[in-house]
N, C-alpha and C positions, 0 to 999 in steps of 0.2 A: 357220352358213352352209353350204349345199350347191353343188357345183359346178353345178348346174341356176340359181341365183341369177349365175354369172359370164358371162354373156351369151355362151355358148359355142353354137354350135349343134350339132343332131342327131348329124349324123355324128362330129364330136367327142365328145358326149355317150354315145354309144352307144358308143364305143371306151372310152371312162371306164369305165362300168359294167361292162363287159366285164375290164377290170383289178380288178373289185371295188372300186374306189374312190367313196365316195358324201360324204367331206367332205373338202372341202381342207385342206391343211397349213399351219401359218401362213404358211409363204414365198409357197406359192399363192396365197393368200386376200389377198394385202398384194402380191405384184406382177402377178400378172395381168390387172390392172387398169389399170395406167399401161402397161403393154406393149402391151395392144388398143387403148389414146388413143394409142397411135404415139410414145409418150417414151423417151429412153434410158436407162438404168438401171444404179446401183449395187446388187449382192445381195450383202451379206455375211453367208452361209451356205454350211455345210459338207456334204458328200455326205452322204446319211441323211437329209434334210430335205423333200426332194420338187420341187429345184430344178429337176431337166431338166424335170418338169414344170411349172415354172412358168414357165418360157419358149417350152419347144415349144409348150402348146396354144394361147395368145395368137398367138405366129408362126404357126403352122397356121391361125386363123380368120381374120387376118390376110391370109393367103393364098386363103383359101375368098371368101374378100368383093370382092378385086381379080380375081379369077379370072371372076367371076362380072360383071366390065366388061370382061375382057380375054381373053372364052372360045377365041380361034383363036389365044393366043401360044403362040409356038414356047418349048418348054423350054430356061430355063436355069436356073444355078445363081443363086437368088433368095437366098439361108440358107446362112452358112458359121459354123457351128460349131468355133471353133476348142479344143484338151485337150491337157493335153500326154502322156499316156500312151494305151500303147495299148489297154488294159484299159477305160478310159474312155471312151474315143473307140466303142468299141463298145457300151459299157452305152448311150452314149449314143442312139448308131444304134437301136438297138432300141427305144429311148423312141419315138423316132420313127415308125419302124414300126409301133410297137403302136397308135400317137393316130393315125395318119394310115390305117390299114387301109381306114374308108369314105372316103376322100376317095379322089382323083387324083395325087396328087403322092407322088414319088419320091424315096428318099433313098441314100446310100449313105457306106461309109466307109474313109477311107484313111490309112495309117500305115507306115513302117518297120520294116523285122526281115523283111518277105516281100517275093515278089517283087512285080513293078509292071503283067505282063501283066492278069490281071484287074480290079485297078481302074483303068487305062488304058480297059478296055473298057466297064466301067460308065461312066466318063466320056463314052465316045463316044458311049455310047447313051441319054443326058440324064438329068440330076438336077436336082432341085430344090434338094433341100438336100443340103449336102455336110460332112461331121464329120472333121476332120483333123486331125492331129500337127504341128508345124510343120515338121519337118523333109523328110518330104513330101511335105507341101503344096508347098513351094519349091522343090524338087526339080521335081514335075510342071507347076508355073505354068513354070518356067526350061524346059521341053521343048517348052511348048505345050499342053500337053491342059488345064489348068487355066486359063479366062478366069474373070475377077470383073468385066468393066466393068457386068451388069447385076444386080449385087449388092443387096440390098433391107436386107439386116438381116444383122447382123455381133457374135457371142454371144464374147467370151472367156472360157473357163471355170476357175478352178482359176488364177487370174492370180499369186498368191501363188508356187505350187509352180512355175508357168511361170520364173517367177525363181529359186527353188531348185535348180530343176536345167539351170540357165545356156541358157534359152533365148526372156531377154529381146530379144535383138537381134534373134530369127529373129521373133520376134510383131512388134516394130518393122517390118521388111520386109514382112512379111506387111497389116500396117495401111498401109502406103506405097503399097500397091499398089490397094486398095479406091476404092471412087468416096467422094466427099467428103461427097454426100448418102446417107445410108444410119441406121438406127437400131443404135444400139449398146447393147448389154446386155454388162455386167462383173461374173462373180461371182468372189468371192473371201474364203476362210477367216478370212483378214487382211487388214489395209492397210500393208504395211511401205512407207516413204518412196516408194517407187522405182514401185511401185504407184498410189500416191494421184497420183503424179504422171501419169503415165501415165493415170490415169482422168480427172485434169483437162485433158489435153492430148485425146481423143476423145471428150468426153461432152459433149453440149452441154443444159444446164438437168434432168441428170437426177434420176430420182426415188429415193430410197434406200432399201432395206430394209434390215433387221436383224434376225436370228433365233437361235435357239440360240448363244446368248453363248458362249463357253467356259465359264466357271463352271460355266453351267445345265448344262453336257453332262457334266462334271466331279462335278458333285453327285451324277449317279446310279448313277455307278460305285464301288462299293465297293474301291477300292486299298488294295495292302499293300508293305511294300517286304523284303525278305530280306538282309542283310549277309550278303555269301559272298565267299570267297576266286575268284579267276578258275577257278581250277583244279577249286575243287568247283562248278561253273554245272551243267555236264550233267548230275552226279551228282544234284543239285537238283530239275532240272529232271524229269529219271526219276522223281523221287521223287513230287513234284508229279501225274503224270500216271498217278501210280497212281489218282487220286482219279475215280471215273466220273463224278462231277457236271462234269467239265471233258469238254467231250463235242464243242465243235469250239472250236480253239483255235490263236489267228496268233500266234506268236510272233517277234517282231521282234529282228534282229540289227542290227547297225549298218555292216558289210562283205556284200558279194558272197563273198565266201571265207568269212567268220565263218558264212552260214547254209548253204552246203555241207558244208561241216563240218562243223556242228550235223547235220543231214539224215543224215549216215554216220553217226555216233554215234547218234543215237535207232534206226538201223537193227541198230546190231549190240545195242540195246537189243530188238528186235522191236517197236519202237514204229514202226507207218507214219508218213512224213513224207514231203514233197513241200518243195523250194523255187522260190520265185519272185520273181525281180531280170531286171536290166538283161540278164545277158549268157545270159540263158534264151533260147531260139527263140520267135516265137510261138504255136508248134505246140504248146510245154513251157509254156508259160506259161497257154494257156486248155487243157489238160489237166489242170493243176493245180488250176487254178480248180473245173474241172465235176466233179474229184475230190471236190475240198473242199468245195463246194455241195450235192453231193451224199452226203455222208458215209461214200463208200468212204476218204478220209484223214481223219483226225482232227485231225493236223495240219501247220498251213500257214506254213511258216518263210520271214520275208518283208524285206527291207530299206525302208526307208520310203520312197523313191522308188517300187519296186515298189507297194506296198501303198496307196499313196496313193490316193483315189476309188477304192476298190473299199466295192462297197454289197453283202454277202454276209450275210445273214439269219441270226439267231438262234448268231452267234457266240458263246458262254458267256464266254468266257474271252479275255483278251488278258496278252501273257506278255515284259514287256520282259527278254531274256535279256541286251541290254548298253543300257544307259541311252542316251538320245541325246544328244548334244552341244547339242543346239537345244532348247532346254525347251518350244517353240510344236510341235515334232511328237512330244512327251510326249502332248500333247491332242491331237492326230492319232489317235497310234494307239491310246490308249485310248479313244476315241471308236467305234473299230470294233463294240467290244460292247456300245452303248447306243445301236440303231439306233432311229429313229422312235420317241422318248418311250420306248424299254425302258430297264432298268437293267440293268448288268453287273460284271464283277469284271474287275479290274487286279492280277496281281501285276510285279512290277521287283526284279531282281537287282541288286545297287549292287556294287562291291568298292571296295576302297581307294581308287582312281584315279577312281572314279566321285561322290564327293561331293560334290567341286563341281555333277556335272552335276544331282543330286539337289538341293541345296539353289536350283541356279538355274529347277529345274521349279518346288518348294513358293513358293517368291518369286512366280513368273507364275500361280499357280493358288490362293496366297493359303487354302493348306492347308499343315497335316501332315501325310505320308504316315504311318500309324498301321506301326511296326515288329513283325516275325512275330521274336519272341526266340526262341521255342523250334520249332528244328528241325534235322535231323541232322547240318547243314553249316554252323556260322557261324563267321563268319570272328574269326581269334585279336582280331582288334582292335575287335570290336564289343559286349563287355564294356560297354565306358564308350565308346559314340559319342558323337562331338559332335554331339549330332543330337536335339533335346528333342523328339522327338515320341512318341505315347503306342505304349505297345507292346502287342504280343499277345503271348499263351503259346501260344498255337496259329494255325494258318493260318485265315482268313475261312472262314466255310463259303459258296459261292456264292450269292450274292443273288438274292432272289425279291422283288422289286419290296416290301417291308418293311423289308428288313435294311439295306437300301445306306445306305452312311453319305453325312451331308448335312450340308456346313457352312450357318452362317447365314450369313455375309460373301461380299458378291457384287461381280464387277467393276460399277463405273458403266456405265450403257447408253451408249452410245456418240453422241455429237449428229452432223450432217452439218457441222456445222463445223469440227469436232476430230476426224478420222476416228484414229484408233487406230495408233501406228507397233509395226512386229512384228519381231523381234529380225534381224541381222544373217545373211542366211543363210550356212550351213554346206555342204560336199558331201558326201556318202560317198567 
């Protein structure tokens, strides 16, 4: 299938091409279809996929079609994209921008951590569609600048993580507020309880997708896991990063403090490193980014709230420096270096205190992480782990789309009647 077979027109189309894109992604080719019939919709898939796009272009021709009965309406905000980070909210924004270049229609976006005069003033000066944070978002509706009563279609993105980082109630208010007729689209990584409910409580008769399973994303990453002591992590980690074949590499901590830290240490190592969390400016935060994009940093030291929906090309390497408590954002941030059908490599630091969180990943992902025996720091107790999975004498050498290891056991595909529950969330 080619996107010229999705009943998209020209000026869409011509924006398409212009991104170099000439075949849709599965998520595309499977909902933009019930999205243009004007149905609501479940997408369970992860960033990397090609999701913004598979909701902006449908709402975009969506928009081109009514436009086209309704040519002297005055602008308003028709498309509210709700994300819960700020990082997102802007990749998003620029999906936008880029599909909507030959059309008319204006978008813009707003979030917390800066100030409120400019996007006050974009507000003033009309949007169509509008991509926000929730916190706000609620902020600017509770002042006035922000009306929804002529709301058309209402996108929740990332609804999983929205709940992770405790900001279900503010999406509740946020949906309290919307007109009652409106099409709704929900994408989400997962379905934990709280979620599924919440899509049965807004969705009326919607249509389901499902794409890049976890397994599948999981398969094409090559993982290894390291027994270290806490104390030798950095020393590791330096050691690691002698290797050039790791050539841009997120390394995930599990604190705001744990990857400043990190950040100082790799520096009096002479290793460049940048961090990016919660309590970074936004100014620090998309600095770090356009570093790391652009390969003036090597690497980008990140807590998983931060790092979540970020779509950063041709990551080599992903580096859990402390394991995560939530075995479901294991496959998060290993997922980061297996963008769009690539394959990549995972390594994960375990220490003592970390094998439970180890053994409750291999449980959800229904593998053994293969053990790196021999290397300069292991820790006194991992002689005889309790931990039967196969080991290495040496580190994985980086995968080239041949080597990545690939189990055969796969999660069951998921029905719409038994939507999938996802583990209890945790906060940093």
């Amino acid at each position: 299938m080619q996107f010229t077979d999705l009943q998209l027109s020209d000026p869409l189309l011509k924006a398409v091409r212009e991104k170099g894109y000439d075949t849709p992604t599965p998520v595309q080719e499977q909902a933009i279809p019930p999205v243009l019939a004007g149905r609501d919709l479940i997408g369970c898939a992860q960033t990397g996929t090609g999701k913004t796009a598979a909701f902006a272009l449908p709402i975009l021709e969506r928009m081109l079609s009514a436009r086209s009965q309704r040519p002297s309406e005055k602008r308003a905000i028709r498309v509210l994209v709700l994300t819960p980070t700020r990082e997102l909210a802007s990749q998003i924004d620029d999906e936008f921008r880029s599909f909507s270049r030959y059309t008319p229609f204006r978008s813009t976006v707003i979030f917390g951590g800066v100030g409120q005069a400019n996007q006050i003033s974009a507000l003033r000066n009309g949007v169509d569609i509008l991509i926000a944070t929730p916190g706000r978002l609620l902020d600017l509706m509770n002042q006035g600048f922000v009306r929804l009563d002529r709301l058309e279609v209402f996108v929740l993105d990332e609804a999983d993580r929205m709940l992770d980082m405790g900001f279900i109630h503010d999406v509740r208010r946020v949906i309290a507020a919307l007109p009652k007729r409106r099409q709704t689209l929900l994408f989400s990584a997962t379905m934990p309880p709280v979620i599924e409910e919440l899509a049965n409580s807004i969705l009326i008769d919607p249509a389901y997708v499902e794409v890049t399973p976890q397994a599948t994303t999981v398969e094409r990453i090559d993982q290894s896991v390291f027994f270290v002591s806490r104390k030798d992590k950095c020393a590791l980690l330096v050691h690691l990063l002698k290797d050039s074949r790791i050539r841009r590499v997120l390394v995930f901590t599990r604190t705001k403090h744990g990857a400043n830290k990190l950040v100082e240490q790799l520096d009096r190592d002479s290793i460049r490193a940048d961090a990016i969390h919660g309590n970074k400016s936004q100014s620090a935060r998309e600095r770090a980014l356009l570093n790391f994009r652009q390969g003036r940093t090597r690497v980008l030291v990140a807590t998983d709230i931060a790092a979540r929906g970020l779509d950063i090309a041709d990551v080599t390497h992903v580096i859990n420096f402390d394991l995560p408590n939530e075995p479901e954002s294991y496959v998060h941030r290993i997922g980061r270096t297996a963008r769009a059908g690539a394959s990549g490599v995972a390594y994960s630091f375990c220490d003592s205190e970390e094998r439970v969180f180890l053994r409750d990943i291999e449980k959800l992902i229904r593998l053994r992480v293969p053990v790196v025996a021999d290397h300069p720091y292991p820790a006194l107790s991992s002689a005889a782990p309790t931990h039967d999975a196969p080991t290495r004498n040496h580190a994985p050498t980086p995968s080239n789309g041949s080597g990545a290891r690939r189990s055969r056991r796969r999660h069951p595909s998921r029905r719409r009647d038994a939507l999938p529950s996802g583990a209890s969330p945790r906060r940093n």
